[in-house]
C-alpha positions as a printed Julia matrix, in Angstrom:
357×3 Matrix{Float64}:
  32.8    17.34   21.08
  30.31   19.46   19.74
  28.67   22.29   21.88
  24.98   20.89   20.89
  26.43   17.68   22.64
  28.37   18.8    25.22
  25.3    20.92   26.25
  23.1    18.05   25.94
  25.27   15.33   28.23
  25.31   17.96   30.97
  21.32   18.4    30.46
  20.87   14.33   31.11
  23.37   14.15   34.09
  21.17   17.23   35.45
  18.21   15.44   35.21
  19.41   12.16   36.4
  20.75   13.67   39.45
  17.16   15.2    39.83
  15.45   12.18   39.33
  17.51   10.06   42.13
  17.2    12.83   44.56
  13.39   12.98   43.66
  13.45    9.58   44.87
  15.17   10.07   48.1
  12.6    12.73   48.79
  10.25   10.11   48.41
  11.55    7.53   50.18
  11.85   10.06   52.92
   8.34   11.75   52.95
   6.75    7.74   52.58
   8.29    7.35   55.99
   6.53   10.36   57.28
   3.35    9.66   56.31
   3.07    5.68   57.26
   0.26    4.77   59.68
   0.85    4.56   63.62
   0.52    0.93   64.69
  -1.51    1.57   68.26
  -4.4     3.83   65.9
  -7.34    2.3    65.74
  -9.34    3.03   62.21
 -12.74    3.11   60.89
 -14.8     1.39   58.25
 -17.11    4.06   56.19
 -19.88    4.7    57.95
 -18.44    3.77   61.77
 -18.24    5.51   64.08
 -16.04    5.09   67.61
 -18.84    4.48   69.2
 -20.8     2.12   66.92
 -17.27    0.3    67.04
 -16.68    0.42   70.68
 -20.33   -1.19   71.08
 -19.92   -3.77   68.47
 -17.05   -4.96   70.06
 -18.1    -5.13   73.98
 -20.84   -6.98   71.93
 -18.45   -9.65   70.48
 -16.51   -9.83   73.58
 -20.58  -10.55   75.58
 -21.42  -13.02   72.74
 -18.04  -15.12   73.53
 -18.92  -15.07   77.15
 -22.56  -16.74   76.48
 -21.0   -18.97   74.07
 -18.52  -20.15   76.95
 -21.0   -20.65   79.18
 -23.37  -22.52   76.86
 -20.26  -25.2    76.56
 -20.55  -26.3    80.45
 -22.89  -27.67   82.18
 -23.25  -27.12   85.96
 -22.22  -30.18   88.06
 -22.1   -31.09   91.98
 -18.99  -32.03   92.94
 -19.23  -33.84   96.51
 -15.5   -32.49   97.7
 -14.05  -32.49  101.21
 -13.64  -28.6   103.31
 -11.4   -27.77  105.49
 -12.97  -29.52  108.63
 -13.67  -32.87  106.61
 -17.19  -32.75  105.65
 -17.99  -34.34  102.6
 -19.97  -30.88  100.69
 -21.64  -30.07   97.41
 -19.76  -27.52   95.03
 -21.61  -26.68   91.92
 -19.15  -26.32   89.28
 -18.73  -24.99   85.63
 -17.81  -28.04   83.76
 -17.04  -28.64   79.77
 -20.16  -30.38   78.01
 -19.83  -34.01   77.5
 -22.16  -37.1    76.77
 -20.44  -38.68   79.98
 -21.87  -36.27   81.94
 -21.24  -39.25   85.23
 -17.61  -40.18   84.35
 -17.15  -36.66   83.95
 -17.97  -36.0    87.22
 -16.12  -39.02   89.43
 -13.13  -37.42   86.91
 -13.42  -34.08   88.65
 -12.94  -35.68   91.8
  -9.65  -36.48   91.25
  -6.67  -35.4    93.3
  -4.23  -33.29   91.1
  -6.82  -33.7    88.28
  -9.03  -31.28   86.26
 -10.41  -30.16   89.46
  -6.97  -28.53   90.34
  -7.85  -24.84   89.25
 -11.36  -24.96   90.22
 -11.28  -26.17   93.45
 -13.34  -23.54   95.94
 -10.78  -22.13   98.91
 -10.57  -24.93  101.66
 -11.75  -27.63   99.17
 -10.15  -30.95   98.22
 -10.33  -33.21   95.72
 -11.8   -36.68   97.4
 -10.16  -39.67   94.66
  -6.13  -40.22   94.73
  -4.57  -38.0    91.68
  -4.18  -40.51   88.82
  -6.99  -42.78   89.44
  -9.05  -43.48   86.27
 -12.88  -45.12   85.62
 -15.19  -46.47   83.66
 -18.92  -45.92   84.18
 -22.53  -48.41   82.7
 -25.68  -47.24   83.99
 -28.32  -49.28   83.44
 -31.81  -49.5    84.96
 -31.05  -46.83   87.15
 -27.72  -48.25   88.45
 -23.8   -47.01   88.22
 -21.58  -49.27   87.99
 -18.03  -47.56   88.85
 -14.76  -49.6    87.72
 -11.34  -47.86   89.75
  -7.87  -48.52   88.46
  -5.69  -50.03   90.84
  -4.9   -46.11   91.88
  -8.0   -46.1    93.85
  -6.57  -47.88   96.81
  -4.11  -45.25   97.46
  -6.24  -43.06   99.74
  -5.81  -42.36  103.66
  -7.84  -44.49  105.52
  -9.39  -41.68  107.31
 -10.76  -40.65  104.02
 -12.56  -44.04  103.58
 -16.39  -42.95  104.57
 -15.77  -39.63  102.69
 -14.7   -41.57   99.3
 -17.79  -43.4    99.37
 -20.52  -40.54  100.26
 -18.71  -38.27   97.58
 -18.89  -41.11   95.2
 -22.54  -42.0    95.8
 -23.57  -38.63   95.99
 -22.3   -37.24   92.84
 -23.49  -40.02   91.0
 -26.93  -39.42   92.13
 -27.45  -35.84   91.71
 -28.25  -37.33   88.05
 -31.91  -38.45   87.37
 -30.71  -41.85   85.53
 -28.77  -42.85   88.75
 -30.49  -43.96   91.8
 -27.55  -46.67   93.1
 -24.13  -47.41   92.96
 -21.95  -50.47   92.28
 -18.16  -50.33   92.95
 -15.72  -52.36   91.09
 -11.81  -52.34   90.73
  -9.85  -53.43   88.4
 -13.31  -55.46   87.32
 -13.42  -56.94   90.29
 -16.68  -55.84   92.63
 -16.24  -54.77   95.8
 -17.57  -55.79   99.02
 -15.67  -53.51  101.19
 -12.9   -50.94  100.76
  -9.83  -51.7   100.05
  -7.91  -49.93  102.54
  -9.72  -49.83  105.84
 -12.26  -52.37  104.88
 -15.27  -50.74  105.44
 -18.41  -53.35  104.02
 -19.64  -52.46  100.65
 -23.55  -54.21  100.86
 -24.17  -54.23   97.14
 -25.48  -51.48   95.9
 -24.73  -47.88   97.64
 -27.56  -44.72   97.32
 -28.22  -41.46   99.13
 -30.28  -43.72  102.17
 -27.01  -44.96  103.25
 -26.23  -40.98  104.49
 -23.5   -38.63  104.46
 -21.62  -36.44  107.01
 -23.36  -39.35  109.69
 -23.44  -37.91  112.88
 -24.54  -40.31  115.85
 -23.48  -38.21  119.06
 -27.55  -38.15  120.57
 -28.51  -41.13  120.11
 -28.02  -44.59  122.43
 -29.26  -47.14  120.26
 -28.76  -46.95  116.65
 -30.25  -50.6   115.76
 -33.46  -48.68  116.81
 -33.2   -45.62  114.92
 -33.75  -44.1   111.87
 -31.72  -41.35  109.56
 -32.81  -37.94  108.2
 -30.61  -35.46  106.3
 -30.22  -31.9   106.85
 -28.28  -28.94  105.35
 -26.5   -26.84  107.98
 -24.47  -23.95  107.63
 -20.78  -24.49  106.78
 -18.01  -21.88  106.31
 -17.44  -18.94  107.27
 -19.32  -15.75  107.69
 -19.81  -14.26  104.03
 -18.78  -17.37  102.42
 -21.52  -19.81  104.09
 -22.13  -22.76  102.01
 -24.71  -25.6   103.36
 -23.39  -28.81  104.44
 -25.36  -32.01  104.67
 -25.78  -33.85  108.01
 -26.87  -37.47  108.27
 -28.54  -37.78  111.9
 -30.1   -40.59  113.91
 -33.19  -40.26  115.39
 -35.28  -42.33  117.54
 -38.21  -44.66  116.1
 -40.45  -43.2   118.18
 -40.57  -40.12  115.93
 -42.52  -41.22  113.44
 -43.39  -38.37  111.18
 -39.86  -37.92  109.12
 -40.78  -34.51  108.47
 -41.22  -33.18  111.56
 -37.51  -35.39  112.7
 -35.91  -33.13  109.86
 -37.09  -29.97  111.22
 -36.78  -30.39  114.92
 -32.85  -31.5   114.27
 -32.66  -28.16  112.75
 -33.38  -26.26  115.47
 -31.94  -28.3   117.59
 -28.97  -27.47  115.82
 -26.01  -28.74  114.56
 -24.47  -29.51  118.37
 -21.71  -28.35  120.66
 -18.48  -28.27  119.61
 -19.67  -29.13  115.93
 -18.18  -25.69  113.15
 -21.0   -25.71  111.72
 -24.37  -24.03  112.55
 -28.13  -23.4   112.11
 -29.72  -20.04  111.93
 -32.89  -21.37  113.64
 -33.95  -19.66  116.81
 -34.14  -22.67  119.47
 -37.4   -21.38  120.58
 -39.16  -21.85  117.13
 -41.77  -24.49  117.1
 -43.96  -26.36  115.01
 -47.86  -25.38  116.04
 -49.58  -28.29  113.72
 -48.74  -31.62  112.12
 -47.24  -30.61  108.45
 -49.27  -31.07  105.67
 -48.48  -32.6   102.2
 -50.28  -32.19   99.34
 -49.25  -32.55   95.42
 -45.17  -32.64   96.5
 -45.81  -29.84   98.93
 -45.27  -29.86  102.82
 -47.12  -26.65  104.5
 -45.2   -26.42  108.2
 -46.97  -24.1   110.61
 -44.08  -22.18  113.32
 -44.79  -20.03  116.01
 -43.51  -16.61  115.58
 -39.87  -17.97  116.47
 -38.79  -18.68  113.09
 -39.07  -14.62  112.27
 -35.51  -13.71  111.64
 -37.2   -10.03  112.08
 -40.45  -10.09  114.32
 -40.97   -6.8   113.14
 -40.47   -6.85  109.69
 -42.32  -10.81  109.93
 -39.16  -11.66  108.01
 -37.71  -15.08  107.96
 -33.94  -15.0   107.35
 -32.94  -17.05  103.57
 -30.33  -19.29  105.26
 -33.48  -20.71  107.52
 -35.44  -20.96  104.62
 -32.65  -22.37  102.34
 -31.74  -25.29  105.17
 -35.51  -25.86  105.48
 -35.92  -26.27  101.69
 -32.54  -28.58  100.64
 -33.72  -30.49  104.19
 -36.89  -31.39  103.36
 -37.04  -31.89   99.85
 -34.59  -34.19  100.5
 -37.11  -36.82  101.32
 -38.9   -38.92   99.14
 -41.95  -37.71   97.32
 -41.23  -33.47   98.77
 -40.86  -30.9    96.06
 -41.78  -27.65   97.73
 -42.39  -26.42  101.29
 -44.26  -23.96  102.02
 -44.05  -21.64  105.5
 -47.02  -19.97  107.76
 -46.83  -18.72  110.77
 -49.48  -19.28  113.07
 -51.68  -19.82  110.0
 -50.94  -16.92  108.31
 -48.86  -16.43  104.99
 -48.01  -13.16  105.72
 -44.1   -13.83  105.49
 -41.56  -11.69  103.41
 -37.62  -12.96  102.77
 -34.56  -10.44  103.36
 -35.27   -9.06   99.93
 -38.9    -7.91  101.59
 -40.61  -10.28   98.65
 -43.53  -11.77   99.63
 -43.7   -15.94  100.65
 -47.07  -16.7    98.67
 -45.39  -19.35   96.89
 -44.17  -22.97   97.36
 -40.79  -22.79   97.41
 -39.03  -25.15   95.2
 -35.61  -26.96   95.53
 -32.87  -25.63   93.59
 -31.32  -27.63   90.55
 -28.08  -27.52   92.43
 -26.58  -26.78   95.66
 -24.05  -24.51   96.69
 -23.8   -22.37   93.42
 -23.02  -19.65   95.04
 -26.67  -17.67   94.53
 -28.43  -20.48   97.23
């Protein structure tokens, strides 16, 4: 071999062996230089605080689109000393807004992880429905499932079911079916099913003052459930004589009367507060005029917003009541426990127990 050769076969194996090292170098430094995973980069123009805002912004806009895909709904459920009570809950959006509801009452249902603390679900778990309204009537068809309930639960089944149904503007009666069949009482205790069901036929009933119930008549009123903190207001069915004509004024003297001895529940009423007129009603408003008794704060001439609240659900509970309005000794010069002034009617809520009434 010549020398001109020999020297160039040692130049190419020189500059092979560069070249592979070259790329091991590489290989190496490209590992050096790649990108930690946790780092968070920005587009041109960003900044970390543009990007910090545009996300809380995403994460507020996915919130508000959540809650425009439910629909608040009372759900008449059973508490932990058997009263039949409204929960306002966060449901999906549906077109069967009323099957969707008497669905939600179901025992192990969809209820399950939304049930308040102390709340149960009123239907036996795997009960299923159909529901036609027409003309202002629901008619309910059960499975065969629906028998499977306690018999102590009876009453409570059919307030919750009558109730729910009716917190819905197209509803103003129920019809009960099973299995297609109507009917005429309930299937396990056989308490009589008179046609068509609706909110006159009570809830909660309560009885204990009065002798003769043939000559009586019925009034609903919220009272205060729960426990302190956590109140929630509770609807009372209560008999009252016939000789108290003015329904109005039978509401609010069971309210201060209170809800009774031995009873969990309980008004916020002072005893001694007393009506000073007959209560006026004009244009879906009833005016009542107290004595200064119905201050929660004399001082302050504050009246407390549980009175006001049980007032407002009791009342406009009646037919043809929208509003009340409060004076005291003829004067409007009443504040709530937020010190806001009482120059207003003040309306029902859309629903009850929601947690901000």
């Amino acid at each position: 071999m010549s020398i001109n050769k020999k020297t160039t076969l040692v130049f190419a194996v020189f500059l092979l062996s560069v070249i592979l090292s070259g790329c091991g170098l590489l290989s190496r430094e490209a590992k050096k230089i790649d990108p930690p995973q946790d780092v968070s980069y920005l587009e041109e123009g960003e900044t970390a605080v543009t990007k910090e805002k545009g996300a809380k912004e995403k994460e507020t806009a996915g919130q508000e689109k959540a809650v425009e895909e439910t629909v608040k709904t009372e759900l008449y459920l059973i508490d932990k000393d058997g009263y039949v009570v409204p929960q306002t809950l966060a449901l999906p959006k549906t077109k069967s807004v009323a099957k969707q509801a008497l669905e939600y009452l179901v025992d192990q249902g969809p209820v399950s992880e939304l049930l308040p603390n102390g709340f149960r679900a009123v239907l036996p778990a795997d009960t299923k429905m159909t529901v036609k309204i027409k003309d202002g009537t629901a008619v309910v068809d059960f499975s065969k499932e629906f028998a499977n309930y306690k018999p102590e639960d009876e009453l409570k089944i059919l307030q919750s079911i009558t109730w729910t149904l009716t917190q819905f503007d197209s509803v103003q009666k129920v019809k009960i079916q099973m299995n297609g069949k109507e009917l005429t009482e309930m299937p396990v205790n056989g308490t009589p099913i008179s046609g068509e069901l609706s909110r006159k036929d009570g809830i909660n009933m309560d009885t204990t003052d009065v002798a003769d119930i043939t000559n009586s008549k019925a009034v609903t009123v919220y009272y205060l459930g729960g426990d302190e903190d956590s109140y929630y207001y509770v609807p009372v069915t209560r008999r009252v004589e016939n000789t108290e004509k003015d329904s109005i004024v039978a509401a609010v003297s069971e309210l201060i009367k209170g809800p009774g001895n031995g009873s969990p529940l309980l008004s916020e009423i002072n005893p001694d507060a007393k009506l000073l007129d007959k209560p006026k009603m004009e244009n879906g408003n009833v005016t009542l005029n107290f004595n200064d008794a119905i201050y929660g704060s004399f001082k302050d001439k504050m009246i407390s917003q549980h009175v006001l609240n049980s007032l407002v659900l009791s009342l406009t509970e009646q037919k043809g009541i929208e509003s009340v309005s409060i004076k005291v000794k003829g004067k409007t010069e009443i504040v709530n426990e937020n010190g806001e002034k009482l120059t207003e009617p003040v309306s029902r809520p859309e629903k009850v127990n929601t947690g901000s009434f």
